[in-house]
Backbone as numpy.savetxt, mean C-alpha at the origin, in Angstrom:
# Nx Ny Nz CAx CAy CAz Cx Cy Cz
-13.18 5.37 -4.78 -12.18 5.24 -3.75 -10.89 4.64 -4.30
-10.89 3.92 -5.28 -10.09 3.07 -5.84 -8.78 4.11 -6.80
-9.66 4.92 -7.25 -9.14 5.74 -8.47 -10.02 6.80 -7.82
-8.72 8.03 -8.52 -9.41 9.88 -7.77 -10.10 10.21 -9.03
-11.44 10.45 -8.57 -12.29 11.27 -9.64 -12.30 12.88 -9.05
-13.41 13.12 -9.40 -14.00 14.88 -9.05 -14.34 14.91 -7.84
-14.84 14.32 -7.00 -14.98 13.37 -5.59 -13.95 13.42 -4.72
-12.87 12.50 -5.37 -11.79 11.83 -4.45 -10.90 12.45 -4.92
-9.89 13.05 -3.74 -8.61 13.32 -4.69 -7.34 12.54 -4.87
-6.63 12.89 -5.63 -5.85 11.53 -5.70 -4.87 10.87 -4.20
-4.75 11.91 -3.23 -4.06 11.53 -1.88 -4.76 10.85 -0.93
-6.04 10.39 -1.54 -7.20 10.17 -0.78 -7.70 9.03 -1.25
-7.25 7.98 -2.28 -7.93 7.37 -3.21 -6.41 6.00 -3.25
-7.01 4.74 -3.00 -6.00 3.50 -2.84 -5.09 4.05 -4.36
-5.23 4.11 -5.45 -3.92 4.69 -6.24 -3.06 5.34 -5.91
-3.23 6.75 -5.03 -2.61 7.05 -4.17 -1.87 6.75 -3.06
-2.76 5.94 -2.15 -1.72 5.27 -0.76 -1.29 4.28 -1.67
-1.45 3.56 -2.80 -0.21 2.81 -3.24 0.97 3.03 -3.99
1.20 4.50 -4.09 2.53 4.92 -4.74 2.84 5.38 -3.68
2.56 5.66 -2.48 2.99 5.91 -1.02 4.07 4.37 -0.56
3.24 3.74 -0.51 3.62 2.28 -0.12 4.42 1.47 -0.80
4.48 1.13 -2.37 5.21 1.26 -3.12 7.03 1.32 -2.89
7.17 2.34 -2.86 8.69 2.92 -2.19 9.33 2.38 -1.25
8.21 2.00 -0.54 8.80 1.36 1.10 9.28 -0.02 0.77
8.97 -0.49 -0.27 9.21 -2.34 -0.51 10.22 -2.73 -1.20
11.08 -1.33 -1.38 12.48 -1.76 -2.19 13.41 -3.07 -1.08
13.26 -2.94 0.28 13.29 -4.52 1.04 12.28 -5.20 0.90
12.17 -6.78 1.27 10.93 -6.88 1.88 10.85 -6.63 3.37
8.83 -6.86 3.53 9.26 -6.21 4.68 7.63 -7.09 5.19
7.49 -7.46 6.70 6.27 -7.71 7.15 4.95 -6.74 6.85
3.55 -7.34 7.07 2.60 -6.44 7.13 2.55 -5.51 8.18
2.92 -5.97 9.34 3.16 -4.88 10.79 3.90 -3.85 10.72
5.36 -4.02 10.14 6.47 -3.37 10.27 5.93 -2.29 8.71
5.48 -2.93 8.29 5.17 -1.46 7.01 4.10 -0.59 7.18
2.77 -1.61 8.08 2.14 -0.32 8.65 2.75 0.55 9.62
3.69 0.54 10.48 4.39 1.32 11.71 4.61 1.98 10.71
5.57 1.92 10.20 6.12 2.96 9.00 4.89 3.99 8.51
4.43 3.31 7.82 3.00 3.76 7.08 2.30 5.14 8.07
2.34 4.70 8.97 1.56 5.25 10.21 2.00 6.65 11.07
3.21 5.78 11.21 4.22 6.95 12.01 4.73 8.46 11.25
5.24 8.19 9.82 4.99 9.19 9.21 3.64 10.30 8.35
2.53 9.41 9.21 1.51 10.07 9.01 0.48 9.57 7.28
1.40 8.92 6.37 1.00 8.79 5.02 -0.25 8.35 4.97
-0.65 7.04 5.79 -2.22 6.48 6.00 -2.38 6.26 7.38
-3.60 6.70 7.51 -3.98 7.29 9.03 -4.92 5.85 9.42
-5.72 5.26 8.74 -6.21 4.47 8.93 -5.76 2.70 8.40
-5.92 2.01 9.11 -5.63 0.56 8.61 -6.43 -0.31 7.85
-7.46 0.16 7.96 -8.53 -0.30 6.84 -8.03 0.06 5.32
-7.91 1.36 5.01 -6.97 1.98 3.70 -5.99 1.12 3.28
-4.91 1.17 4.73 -3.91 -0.07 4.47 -3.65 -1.35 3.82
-5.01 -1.55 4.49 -5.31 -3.35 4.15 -5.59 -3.48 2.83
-7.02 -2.54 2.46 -7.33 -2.43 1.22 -6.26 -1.83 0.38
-5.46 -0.99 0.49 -4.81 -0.12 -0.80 -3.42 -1.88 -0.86
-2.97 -2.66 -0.12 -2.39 -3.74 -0.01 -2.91 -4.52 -1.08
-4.49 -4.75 -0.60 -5.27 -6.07 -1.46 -5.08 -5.38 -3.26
-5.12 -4.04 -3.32 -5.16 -3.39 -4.73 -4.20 -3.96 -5.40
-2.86 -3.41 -4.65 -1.89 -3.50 -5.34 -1.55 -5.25 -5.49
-1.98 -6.11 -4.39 -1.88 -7.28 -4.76 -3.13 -7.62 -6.02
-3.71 -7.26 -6.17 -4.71 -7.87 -7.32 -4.70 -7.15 -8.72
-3.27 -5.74 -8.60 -3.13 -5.62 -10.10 -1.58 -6.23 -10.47
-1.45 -7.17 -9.56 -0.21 -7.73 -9.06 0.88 -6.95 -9.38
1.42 -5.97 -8.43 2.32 -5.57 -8.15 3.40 -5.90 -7.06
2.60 -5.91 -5.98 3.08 -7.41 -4.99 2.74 -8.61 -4.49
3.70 -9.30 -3.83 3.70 -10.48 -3.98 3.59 -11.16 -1.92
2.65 -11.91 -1.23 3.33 -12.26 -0.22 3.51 -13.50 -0.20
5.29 -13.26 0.70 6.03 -14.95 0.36 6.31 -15.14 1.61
6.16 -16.23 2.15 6.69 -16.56 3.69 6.57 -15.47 5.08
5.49 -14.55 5.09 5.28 -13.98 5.83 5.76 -12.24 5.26
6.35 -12.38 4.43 6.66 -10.82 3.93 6.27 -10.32 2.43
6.04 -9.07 2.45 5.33 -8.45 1.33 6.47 -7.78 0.34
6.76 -7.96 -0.96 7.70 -7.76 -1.44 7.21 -7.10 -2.72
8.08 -6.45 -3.78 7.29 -6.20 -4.96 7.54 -7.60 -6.09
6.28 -7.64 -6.84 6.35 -8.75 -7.96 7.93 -8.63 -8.87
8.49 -9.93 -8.84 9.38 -9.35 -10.11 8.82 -10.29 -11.35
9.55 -10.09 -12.76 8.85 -10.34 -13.64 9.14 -11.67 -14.11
């Protein structure tokens, strides 16, 4: 689920919803207000994905949350 094998394909697989998500954080931005986004244009249908493809990208630290908003890591 993490990574697309023969199984999963890659639009389907948290590597995927996180180059989706990714893009959106050139602001920062709340966890609410990026799922609406997330949602409304259809990219991740579910919030569970969300949460998890979030925790990914926070634990290969790519982002960062500071005072209530999710931002990308800088270096």
């Amino acid at each position: 689920m993490i990574l697309p094998d023969k199984n999963i394909d890659l639009r389907h697989s948290l590597l995927g919803f996180g180059s989706l998500i990714l893009p959106e954080l050139k602001t920062m931005q709340t966890v609410s207000s990026l799922w609406e986004k997330m949602r409304e244009e259809g990219k991740i249908r579910s919030y569970e994905k969300f949460v998890l493809t979030l925790d990914f990208l926070f634990a290969i630290q790519l982002i960062e949350y500071e005072s209530g908003l999710i931002k990308l890591k800088t270096k």
